[in-house]
C-alpha positions in Angstrom: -56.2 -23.5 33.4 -55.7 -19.6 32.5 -54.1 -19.4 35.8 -51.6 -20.9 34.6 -51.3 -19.2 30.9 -50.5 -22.8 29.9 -47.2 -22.9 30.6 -45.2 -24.1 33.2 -42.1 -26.3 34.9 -43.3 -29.6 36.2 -41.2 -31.0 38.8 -40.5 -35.3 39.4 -43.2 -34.8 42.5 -45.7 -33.9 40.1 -44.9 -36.3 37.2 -44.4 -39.3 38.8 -47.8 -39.4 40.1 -49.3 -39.4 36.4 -47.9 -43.4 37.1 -48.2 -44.5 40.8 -51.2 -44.1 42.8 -50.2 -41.5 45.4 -51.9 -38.1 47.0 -52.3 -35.5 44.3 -52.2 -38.8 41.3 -55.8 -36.9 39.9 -54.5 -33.8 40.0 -51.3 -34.7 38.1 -53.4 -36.3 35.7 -55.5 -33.5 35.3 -52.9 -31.0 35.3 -51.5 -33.3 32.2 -54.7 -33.4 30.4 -53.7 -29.6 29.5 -51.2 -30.6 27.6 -53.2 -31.5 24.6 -54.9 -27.8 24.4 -53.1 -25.6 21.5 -50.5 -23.1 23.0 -49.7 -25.2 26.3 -46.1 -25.5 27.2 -44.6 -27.6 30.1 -40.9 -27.3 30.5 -38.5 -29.5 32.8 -35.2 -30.1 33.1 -33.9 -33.0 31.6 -32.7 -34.7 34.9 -36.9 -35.3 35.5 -36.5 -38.1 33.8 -34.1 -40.1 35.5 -35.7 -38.7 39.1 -38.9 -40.4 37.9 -37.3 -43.3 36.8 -35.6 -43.9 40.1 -38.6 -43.2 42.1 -40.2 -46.0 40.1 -37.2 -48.4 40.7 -37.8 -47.9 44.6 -41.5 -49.0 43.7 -40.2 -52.3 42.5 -37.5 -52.7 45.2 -40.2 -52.3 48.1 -42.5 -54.7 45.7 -45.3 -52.5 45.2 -44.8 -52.1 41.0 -44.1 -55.1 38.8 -41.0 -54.3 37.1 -42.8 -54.5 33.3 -44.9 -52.4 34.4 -42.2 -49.5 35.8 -40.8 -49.9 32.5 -43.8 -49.2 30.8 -44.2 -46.2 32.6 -40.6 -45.4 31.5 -41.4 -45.5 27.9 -44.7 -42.9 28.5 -42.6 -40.8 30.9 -40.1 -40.2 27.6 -43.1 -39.5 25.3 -44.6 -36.7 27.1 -45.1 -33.9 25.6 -42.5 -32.2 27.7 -40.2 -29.3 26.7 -36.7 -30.2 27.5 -33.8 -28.0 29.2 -30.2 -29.5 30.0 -29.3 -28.9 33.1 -26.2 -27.8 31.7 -27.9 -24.8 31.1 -29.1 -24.3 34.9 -26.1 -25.6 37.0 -24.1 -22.6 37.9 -27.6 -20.8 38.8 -28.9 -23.9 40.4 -26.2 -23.9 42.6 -26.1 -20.0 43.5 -30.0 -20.4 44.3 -29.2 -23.9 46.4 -27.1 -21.9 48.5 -29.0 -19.2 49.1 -32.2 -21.1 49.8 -30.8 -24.4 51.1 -32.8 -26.6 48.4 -31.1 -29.2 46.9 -29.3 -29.0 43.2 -32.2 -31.1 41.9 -34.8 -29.0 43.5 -33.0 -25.6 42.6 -32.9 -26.4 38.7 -36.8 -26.4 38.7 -36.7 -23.3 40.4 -34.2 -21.8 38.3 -35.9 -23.2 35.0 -38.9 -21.3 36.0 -37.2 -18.0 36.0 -36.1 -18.5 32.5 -39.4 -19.6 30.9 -41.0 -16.7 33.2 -43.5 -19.7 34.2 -44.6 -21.0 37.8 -43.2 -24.3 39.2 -45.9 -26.5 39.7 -44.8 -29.3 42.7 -46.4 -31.5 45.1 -43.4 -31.0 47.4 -45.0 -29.0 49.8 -41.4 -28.4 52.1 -39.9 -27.0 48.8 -43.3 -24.5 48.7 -42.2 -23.4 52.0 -38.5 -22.7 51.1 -40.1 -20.8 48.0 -42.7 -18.9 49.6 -41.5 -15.1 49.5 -39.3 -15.2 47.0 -38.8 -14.3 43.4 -39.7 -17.5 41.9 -43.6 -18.2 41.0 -43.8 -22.1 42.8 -47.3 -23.5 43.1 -48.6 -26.4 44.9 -50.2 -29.2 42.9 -52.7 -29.2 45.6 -54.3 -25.8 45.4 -53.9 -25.4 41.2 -57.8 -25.0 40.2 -58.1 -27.5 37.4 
């Protein structure tokens, strides 16, 4: 994981795979194991939550998560080991970089987190990789990281 100097922004793609089966769910849960090692430092936006959380609601809607069990993956999503950032922090860049880039607010507080911490974004959305690619912010697919 040296790559990644054990730190960096997870995005909703990446986390809510550590609780539905979905392309990239092993390497989410690999990429989570680091978080256990001494000196490793995730950081996220506080609206990750709430984007997991819905993402999991749609599960139950479409019948394919037992509602106990979406709730139970609430409660573990909120006990990560996860450093924290309000988005109040990010919304005025968020916005400047949503603009520019044509990402949406959600999206562009990942990317703009990232700058801060001076860490990559790690994401499984491979469209937001494209918008990325070439500019000033480190964004890496979940799918390429060497675990």
């Amino acid at each position: 994981m040296s790559d990644l100097a054990f730190r960096c922004v997870v995005d909703a793609s990446v986390g809510i795979k550590l609780f539905v089966n979905e392309a990239l769910s092993d390497a989410a849960q690999r990429l989570f194991t680091e978080l256990a090692l001494p000196g490793t430092r995730f950081y996220t936006p506080d609206l990750f939550y709430i984007e997991c959380t819905n993402v999991l609601w749609k599960y139950v809607r479409r019948g394919g998560l037992p509602r106990q069990d979406a709730q139970l993956a609430v409660s573990r999503l909120c006990r990560l080991a996860l450093r924290r950032v309000s988005t109040a922090r990010l919304a005025a860049a968020a916005l400047e970089l949503a603009a520019e880039y044509e990402l949406t607010a959600y999206d562009a507080a990942y990317a703009v987190l990232a700058q801060q911490v001076h860490a990559p974004l790690v994401t499984a959305d491979e469209a937001l990789v494209r918008k990325l690619t070439g500019v000033e912010i480190d964004v890496r697919w979940l799918g390429q990281l060497l675990l």
